[in-house]
C-alpha positions in Angstrom: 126.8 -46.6 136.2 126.6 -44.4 133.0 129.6 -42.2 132.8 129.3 -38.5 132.8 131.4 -37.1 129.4 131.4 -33.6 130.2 131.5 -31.1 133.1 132.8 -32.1 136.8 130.1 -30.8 138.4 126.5 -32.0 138.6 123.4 -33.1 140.9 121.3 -36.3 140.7 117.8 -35.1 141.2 116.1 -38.6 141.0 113.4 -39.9 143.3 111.1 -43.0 143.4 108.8 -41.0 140.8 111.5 -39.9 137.7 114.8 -38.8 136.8 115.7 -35.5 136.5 119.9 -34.0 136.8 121.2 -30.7 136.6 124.7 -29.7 135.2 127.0 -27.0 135.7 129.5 -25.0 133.7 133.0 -25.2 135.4 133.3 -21.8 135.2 130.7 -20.0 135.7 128.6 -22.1 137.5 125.6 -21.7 135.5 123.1 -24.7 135.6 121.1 -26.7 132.9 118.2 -28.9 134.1 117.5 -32.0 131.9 113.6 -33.0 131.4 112.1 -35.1 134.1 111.6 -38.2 132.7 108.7 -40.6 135.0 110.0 -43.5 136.7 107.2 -46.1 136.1 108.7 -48.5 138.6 108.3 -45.9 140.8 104.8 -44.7 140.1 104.1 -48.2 140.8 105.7 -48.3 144.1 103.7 -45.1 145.2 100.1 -46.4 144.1 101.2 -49.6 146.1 102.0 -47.5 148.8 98.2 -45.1 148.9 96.9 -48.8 148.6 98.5 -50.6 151.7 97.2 -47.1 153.4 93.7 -47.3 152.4 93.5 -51.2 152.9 96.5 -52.1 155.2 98.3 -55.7 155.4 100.5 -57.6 153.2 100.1 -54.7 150.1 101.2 -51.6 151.9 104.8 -53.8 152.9 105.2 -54.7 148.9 104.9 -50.9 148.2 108.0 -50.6 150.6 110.0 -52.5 150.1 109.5 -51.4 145.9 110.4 -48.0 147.4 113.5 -49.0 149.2 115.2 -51.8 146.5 114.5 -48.4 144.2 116.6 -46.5 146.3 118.8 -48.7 147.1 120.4 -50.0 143.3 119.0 -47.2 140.6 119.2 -50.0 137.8 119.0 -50.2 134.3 116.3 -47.1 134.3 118.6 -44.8 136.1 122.2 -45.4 134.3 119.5 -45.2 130.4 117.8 -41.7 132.4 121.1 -40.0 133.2 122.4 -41.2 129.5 119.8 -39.1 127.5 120.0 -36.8 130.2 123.9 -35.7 128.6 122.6 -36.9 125.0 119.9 -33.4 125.9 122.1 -30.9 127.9 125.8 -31.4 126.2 125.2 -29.6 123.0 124.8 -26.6 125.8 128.6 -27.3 126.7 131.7 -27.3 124.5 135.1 -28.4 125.4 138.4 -26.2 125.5 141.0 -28.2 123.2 143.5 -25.7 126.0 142.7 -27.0 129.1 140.4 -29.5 129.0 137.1 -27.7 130.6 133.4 -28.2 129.6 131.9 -24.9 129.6 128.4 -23.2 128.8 128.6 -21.8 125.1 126.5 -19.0 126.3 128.5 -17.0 128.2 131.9 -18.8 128.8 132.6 -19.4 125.4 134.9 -17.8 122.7 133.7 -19.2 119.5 136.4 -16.8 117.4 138.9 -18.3 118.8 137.7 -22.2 119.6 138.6 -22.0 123.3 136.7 -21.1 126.4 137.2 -17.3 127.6 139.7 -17.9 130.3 142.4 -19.1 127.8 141.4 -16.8 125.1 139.3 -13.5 126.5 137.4 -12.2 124.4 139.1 -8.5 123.6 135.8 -6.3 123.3 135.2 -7.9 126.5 138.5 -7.0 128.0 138.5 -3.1 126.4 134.9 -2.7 127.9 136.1 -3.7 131.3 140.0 -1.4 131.2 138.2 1.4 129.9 135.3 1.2 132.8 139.1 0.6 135.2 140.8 3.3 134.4 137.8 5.8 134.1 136.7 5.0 138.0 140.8 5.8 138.6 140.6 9.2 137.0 136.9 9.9 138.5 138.8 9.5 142.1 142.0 11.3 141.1 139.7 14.0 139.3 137.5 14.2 142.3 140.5 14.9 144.9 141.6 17.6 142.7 138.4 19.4 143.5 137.4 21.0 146.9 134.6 19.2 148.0 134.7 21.4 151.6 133.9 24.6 150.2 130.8 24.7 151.8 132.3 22.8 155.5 133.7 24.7 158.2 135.9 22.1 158.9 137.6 24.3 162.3 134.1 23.7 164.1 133.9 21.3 166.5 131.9 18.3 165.6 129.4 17.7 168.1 127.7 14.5 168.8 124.8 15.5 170.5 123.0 19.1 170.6 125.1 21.5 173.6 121.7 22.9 174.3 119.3 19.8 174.5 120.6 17.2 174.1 119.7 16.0 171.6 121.4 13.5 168.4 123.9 16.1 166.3 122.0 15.7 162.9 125.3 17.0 161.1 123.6 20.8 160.0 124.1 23.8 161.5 121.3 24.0 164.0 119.4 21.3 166.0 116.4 19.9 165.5 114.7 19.4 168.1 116.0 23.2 169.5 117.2 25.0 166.5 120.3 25.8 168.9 123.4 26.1 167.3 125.4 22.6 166.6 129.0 23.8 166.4 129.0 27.4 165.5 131.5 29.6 167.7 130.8 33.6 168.6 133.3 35.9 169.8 133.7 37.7 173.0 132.1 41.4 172.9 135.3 42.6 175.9 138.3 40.6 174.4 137.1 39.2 170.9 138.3 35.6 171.7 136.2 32.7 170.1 133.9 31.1 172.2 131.3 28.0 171.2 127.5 28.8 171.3 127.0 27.2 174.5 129.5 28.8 176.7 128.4 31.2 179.4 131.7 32.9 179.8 134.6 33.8 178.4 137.3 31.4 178.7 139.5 34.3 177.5 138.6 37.1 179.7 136.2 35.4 182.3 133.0 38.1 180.8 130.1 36.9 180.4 128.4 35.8 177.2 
Protein backbone atom coordinates (compact mmCIF):
# COMPACT_ATOMS: atom_id res chain seq x y z
CA UNK A 1 0.00 0.00 0.00
CA UNK A 2 1.27 3.58 -0.87
CA UNK A 3 1.33 5.59 2.23
CA UNK A 4 -0.71 8.77 2.64
CA UNK A 5 1.94 11.83 3.79
CA UNK A 6 -0.50 14.27 4.63
CA UNK A 7 -4.04 14.84 6.09
CA UNK A 8 -5.95 12.00 8.26
CA UNK A 9 -8.80 12.12 6.39
CA UNK A 10 -9.61 10.91 2.89
CA UNK A 11 -11.89 8.66 0.52
CA UNK A 12 -10.86 5.98 -2.03
CA UNK A 13 -13.08 6.67 -4.99
CA UNK A 14 -11.68 3.76 -7.18
CA UNK A 15 -13.77 1.38 -9.22
CA UNK A 16 -13.07 -1.33 -11.87
CA UNK A 17 -12.88 1.62 -14.45
CA UNK A 18 -10.13 4.37 -12.70
CA UNK A 19 -8.81 5.85 -9.72
CA UNK A 20 -9.96 8.85 -8.41
CA UNK A 21 -9.49 10.02 -4.12
CA UNK A 22 -10.57 12.95 -2.46
CA UNK A 23 -8.71 14.67 0.57
CA UNK A 24 -9.75 16.65 3.34
CA UNK A 25 -8.37 19.53 5.34
CA UNK A 26 -8.34 18.51 9.18
CA UNK A 27 -9.85 21.52 9.99
CA UNK A 28 -12.07 22.73 7.95
CA UNK A 29 -13.08 19.89 6.18
CA UNK A 30 -12.76 21.22 2.84
CA UNK A 31 -12.18 18.55 0.06
CA UNK A 32 -9.80 18.36 -3.03
CA UNK A 33 -10.61 15.76 -5.76
CA UNK A 34 -7.54 14.28 -7.60
CA UNK A 35 -8.00 13.63 -11.56
CA UNK A 36 -9.52 10.37 -12.53
CA UNK A 37 -6.99 8.50 -13.88
CA UNK A 38 -8.62 5.16 -16.31
CA UNK A 39 -7.97 1.89 -15.06
CA UNK A 40 -7.12 -0.15 -18.32
CA UNK A 41 -7.31 -3.45 -16.57
CA UNK A 42 -10.55 -2.45 -15.77
CA UNK A 43 -11.84 -1.14 -19.03
CA UNK A 44 -10.79 -4.51 -20.14
CA UNK A 45 -12.77 -6.30 -17.65
CA UNK A 46 -15.98 -4.27 -18.64
CA UNK A 47 -15.70 -4.91 -22.55
CA UNK A 48 -15.23 -8.60 -21.45
CA UNK A 49 -18.18 -8.36 -19.50
CA UNK A 50 -20.83 -6.47 -22.53
CA UNK A 51 -19.14 -9.44 -24.49
CA UNK A 52 -20.01 -12.56 -22.35
CA UNK A 53 -23.66 -10.62 -22.49
CA UNK A 54 -23.99 -10.36 -26.03
CA UNK A 55 -22.42 -13.90 -26.74
CA UNK A 56 -22.68 -15.87 -23.38
CA UNK A 57 -20.36 -18.89 -22.30
CA UNK A 58 -16.90 -19.20 -21.23
CA UNK A 59 -16.11 -15.18 -22.06
CA UNK A 60 -18.71 -13.51 -19.91
CA UNK A 61 -17.09 -15.81 -16.63
CA UNK A 62 -13.36 -14.31 -17.71
CA UNK A 63 -14.90 -10.75 -17.50
CA UNK A 64 -15.88 -11.76 -13.82
CA UNK A 65 -13.75 -12.94 -12.45
CA UNK A 66 -11.21 -9.80 -14.02
CA UNK A 67 -13.85 -7.78 -12.10
CA UNK A 68 -13.60 -9.42 -8.83
CA UNK A 69 -9.54 -10.30 -8.57
CA UNK A 70 -9.66 -6.25 -9.35
CA UNK A 71 -11.56 -5.70 -6.41
CA UNK A 72 -10.27 -7.89 -4.49
CA UNK A 73 -6.09 -6.95 -4.43
CA UNK A 74 -5.90 -3.13 -6.06
CA UNK A 75 -2.18 -3.98 -7.22
CA UNK A 76 0.58 -2.17 -8.49
CA UNK A 77 -2.02 0.26 -10.47
CA UNK A 78 -3.80 1.36 -7.39
CA UNK A 79 -0.80 1.92 -4.75
CA UNK A 80 1.16 4.12 -8.41
CA UNK A 81 -2.82 5.89 -8.75
CA UNK A 82 -3.09 6.98 -5.15
CA UNK A 83 0.77 8.06 -5.31
CA UNK A 84 0.39 10.79 -7.96
CA UNK A 85 -2.86 11.27 -6.63
CA UNK A 86 -0.75 13.17 -3.27
CA UNK A 87 2.14 14.12 -5.77
CA UNK A 88 -1.27 16.48 -7.49
CA UNK A 89 -3.34 17.49 -4.32
CA UNK A 90 -0.51 18.12 -1.49
CA UNK A 91 0.91 21.44 -2.71
CA UNK A 92 -3.04 22.37 -1.71
CA UNK A 93 -2.01 21.34 2.00
CA UNK A 94 0.80 22.74 4.17
CA UNK A 95 1.84 21.36 7.52
CA UNK A 96 1.78 23.21 10.93
CA UNK A 97 5.58 22.86 12.32
CA UNK A 98 2.95 23.50 15.94
CA UNK A 99 0.88 20.75 15.95
CA UNK A 100 1.48 18.64 13.35
CA UNK A 101 -1.80 19.20 11.09
CA UNK A 102 -2.10 19.16 7.20
CA UNK A 103 -4.38 21.91 6.38
CA UNK A 104 -5.83 23.74 3.12
CA UNK A 105 -3.61 26.93 2.36
CA UNK A 106 -6.71 28.54 1.23
CA UNK A 107 -8.57 29.20 4.09
CA UNK A 108 -6.85 27.51 7.19
CA UNK A 109 -3.63 28.86 6.65
CA UNK A 110 -1.54 31.71 8.21
CA UNK A 111 1.17 32.29 5.84
CA UNK A 112 2.57 35.44 8.17
CA UNK A 113 3.16 33.55 10.68
CA UNK A 114 4.08 29.75 9.12
CA UNK A 115 1.47 27.98 11.13
CA UNK A 116 -2.17 26.95 10.48
CA UNK A 117 -4.86 29.54 11.95
CA UNK A 118 -5.74 27.64 15.05
CA UNK A 119 -2.21 28.10 16.61
CA UNK A 120 -1.65 31.47 15.24
CA UNK A 121 -5.23 33.39 14.20
CA UNK A 122 -4.92 35.62 12.01
CA UNK A 123 -5.62 39.14 14.03
CA UNK A 124 -7.65 41.08 11.21
CA UNK A 125 -9.59 37.92 11.33
CA UNK A 126 -10.05 38.03 15.07
CA UNK A 127 -10.82 42.16 15.20
CA UNK A 128 -13.48 41.53 12.40
CA UNK A 129 -15.15 38.92 14.43
CA UNK A 130 -14.87 40.99 18.38
CA UNK A 131 -15.99 44.06 16.74
CA UNK A 132 -19.09 42.17 14.97
CA UNK A 133 -19.43 40.50 19.15
CA UNK A 134 -19.58 43.24 20.95
CA UNK A 135 -21.68 45.37 18.46
CA UNK A 136 -24.74 42.61 18.48
CA UNK A 137 -24.13 43.06 22.64
CA UNK A 138 -24.73 46.79 22.55
CA UNK A 139 -27.56 46.46 19.71
CA UNK A 140 -29.51 44.14 22.48
CA UNK A 141 -28.46 46.32 25.48
CA UNK A 142 -29.31 49.48 23.28
CA UNK A 143 -32.51 47.96 22.15
CA UNK A 144 -33.90 47.25 25.95
CA UNK A 145 -33.13 50.69 26.72
CA UNK A 146 -35.84 51.75 24.23
CA UNK A 147 -39.70 51.19 24.64
CA UNK A 148 -40.56 49.00 22.08
CA UNK A 149 -44.48 48.85 23.65
CA UNK A 150 -45.31 52.33 23.02
CA UNK A 151 -47.69 51.40 20.59
CA UNK A 152 -49.04 47.84 22.84
CA UNK A 153 -51.64 48.05 25.33
CA UNK A 154 -50.07 45.54 27.17
CA UNK A 155 -53.34 45.61 30.18
CA UNK A 156 -55.61 43.99 27.32
CA UNK A 157 -56.32 40.70 27.50
CA UNK A 158 -54.78 38.58 24.83
CA UNK A 159 -57.34 36.66 23.14
CA UNK A 160 -56.85 33.55 21.26
CA UNK A 161 -59.67 33.41 19.21
CA UNK A 162 -62.24 36.29 18.18
CA UNK A 163 -65.10 36.71 21.54
CA UNK A 164 -67.58 37.40 18.78
CA UNK A 165 -66.97 34.65 16.05
CA UNK A 166 -64.87 32.70 16.71
CA UNK A 167 -62.51 33.04 14.90
CA UNK A 168 -58.19 32.68 15.10
CA UNK A 169 -56.99 36.17 17.14
CA UNK A 170 -54.76 37.56 14.32
CA UNK A 171 -52.94 39.70 17.01
CA UNK A 172 -54.63 43.51 15.80
CA UNK A 173 -57.13 45.23 17.22
CA UNK A 174 -60.19 43.90 15.42
CA UNK A 175 -61.05 40.54 13.75
CA UNK A 176 -60.99 39.60 10.55
CA UNK A 177 -63.37 37.62 9.76
CA UNK A 178 -65.95 40.12 12.05
CA UNK A 179 -64.11 43.29 12.53
CA UNK A 180 -65.29 42.75 16.29
CA UNK A 181 -63.11 43.95 18.67
CA UNK A 182 -60.07 41.41 19.77
CA UNK A 183 -59.27 42.71 23.32
CA UNK A 184 -60.44 46.23 23.66
CA UNK A 185 -62.38 46.93 27.01
CA UNK A 186 -65.44 49.75 27.28
CA UNK A 187 -66.64 51.13 30.44
CA UNK A 188 -70.03 50.90 32.09
CA UNK A 189 -72.32 54.02 31.21
CA UNK A 190 -74.21 53.47 35.28
CA UNK A 191 -70.93 52.66 37.33
CA UNK A 192 -67.90 53.35 34.85
CA UNK A 193 -66.23 50.01 35.66
CA UNK A 194 -64.23 48.29 32.70
CA UNK A 195 -65.92 45.81 30.91
CA UNK A 196 -64.44 43.66 27.65
CA UNK A 197 -66.25 44.17 24.29
CA UNK A 198 -68.08 41.03 24.51
CA UNK A 199 -69.72 41.24 27.80
CA UNK A 200 -73.45 41.85 28.02
CA UNK A 201 -73.55 43.10 31.50
CA UNK A 202 -71.83 44.73 33.93
CA UNK A 203 -69.90 42.61 36.18
CA UNK A 204 -69.67 45.71 38.35
CA UNK A 205 -73.14 46.85 38.70
CA UNK A 206 -75.18 44.00 36.94
CA UNK A 207 -76.50 46.90 33.97
CA UNK A 208 -76.62 46.07 30.92
CA UNK A 209 -74.10 46.91 28.13
Amino acid sequence: MAVIEFVQNYDDLSTDQGYQFKFYCNHCGNGYMSTFVPNKFGMAGGLLRAAGGIFGGVLGNVGNSALDLQRTVGGPAHDNAIREAVQEIKPLFLQCLRCGDWVCEKICWNAGKGMCKRCAPKLEEELASAQAVAATEQVNVRAREVDQTHNIDVTADAAAICPHCGAAATGTKFCSECGGAIAAKTHCAQCGGEMKAAAKFCAECGARA
